[in-house]
C-alpha positions as CSV (number, residue, x, y, z in Angstrom):
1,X,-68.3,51.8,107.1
2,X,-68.3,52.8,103.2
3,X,-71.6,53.8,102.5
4,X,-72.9,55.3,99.2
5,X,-76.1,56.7,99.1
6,X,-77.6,55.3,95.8
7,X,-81.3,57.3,95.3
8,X,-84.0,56.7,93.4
9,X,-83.1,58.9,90.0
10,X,-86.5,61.5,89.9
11,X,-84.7,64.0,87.5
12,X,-87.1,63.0,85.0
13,X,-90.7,63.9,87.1
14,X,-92.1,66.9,86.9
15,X,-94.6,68.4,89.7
16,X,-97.6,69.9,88.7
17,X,-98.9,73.1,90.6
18,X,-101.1,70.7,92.7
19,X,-98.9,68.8,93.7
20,X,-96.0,71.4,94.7
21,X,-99.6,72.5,97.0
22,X,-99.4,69.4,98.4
23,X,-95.8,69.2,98.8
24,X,-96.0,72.3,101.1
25,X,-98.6,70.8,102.9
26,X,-96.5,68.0,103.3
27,X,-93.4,69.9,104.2
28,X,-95.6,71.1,106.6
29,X,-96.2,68.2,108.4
30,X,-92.9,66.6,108.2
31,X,-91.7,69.6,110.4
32,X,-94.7,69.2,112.9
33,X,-94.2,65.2,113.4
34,X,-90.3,66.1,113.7
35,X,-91.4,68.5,116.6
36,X,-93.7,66.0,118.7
37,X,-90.5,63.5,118.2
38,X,-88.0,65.8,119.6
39,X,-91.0,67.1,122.3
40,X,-91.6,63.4,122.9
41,X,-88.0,63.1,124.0
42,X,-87.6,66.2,125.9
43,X,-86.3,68.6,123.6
44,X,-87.4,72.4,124.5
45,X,-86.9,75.3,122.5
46,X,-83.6,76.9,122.5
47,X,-81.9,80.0,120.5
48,X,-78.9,77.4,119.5
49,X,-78.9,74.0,118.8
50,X,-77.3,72.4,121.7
51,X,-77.4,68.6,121.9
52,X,-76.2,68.4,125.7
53,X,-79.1,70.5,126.9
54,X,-81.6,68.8,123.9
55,X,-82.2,72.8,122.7
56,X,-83.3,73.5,118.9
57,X,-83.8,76.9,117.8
58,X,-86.3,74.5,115.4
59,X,-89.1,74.0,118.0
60,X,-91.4,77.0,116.4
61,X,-94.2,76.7,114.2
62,X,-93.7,76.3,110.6
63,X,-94.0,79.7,109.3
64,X,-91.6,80.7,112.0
65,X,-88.7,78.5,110.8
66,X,-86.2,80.0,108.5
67,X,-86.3,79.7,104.9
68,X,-83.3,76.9,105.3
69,X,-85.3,74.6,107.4
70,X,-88.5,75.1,105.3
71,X,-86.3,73.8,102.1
72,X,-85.0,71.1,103.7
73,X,-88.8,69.6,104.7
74,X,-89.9,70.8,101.2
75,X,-87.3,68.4,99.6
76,X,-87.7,65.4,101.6
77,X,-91.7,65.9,100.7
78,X,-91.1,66.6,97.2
79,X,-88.9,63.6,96.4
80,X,-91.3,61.7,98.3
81,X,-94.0,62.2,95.9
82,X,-91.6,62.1,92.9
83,X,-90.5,58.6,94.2
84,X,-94.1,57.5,94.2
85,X,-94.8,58.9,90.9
86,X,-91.9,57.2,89.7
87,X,-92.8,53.8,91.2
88,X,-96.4,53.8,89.1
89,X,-98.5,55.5,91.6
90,X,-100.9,58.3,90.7
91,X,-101.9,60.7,93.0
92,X,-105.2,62.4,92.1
């Protein structure tokens, strides 16, 4: 397979101090829907990852995950809503 991953560009938007709000609100939630997935499919909580087991030291609450996983939920919502500013939506 040869696969390039070919993003929307969002270099040019600009969050406002609302919207980063929202963006951790969204981060946020993108962590909690992750969690009833993997729950869902009987992951439990364990101190390393460990696939064969389904273990993930991620199965905490969101202010309990480290800085690392926090980013990585922050930037999935955060291009999110610069994708839909960037497509013409507002979001008031």
């Amino acid at each position: 397979m040869n696969y390039t991953p070919d993003p929307i560009d969002t270099s040019d938007i600009e969050l406002s101090p609302e919207i980063m709000e929202l963006c951790e609100k969204l981060a946020e939630n993108t962590h909690e829907v992750w969690a009833k997935g993997r729950i869902k499919e009987g992951w439990t909580y364990g101190p390393v990852r460990d696939d064969a087991k389904k273990e993930t030291p991620c199965l905490v609450p969101y202010d309990d995950l480290p800085e690392s996983e926090k980013d990585y939920d922050r930037n999935t919502a955060m291009e999110t809503l610069k994708v839909i500013i960037k497509l013409g939506f507002d979001i008031k």
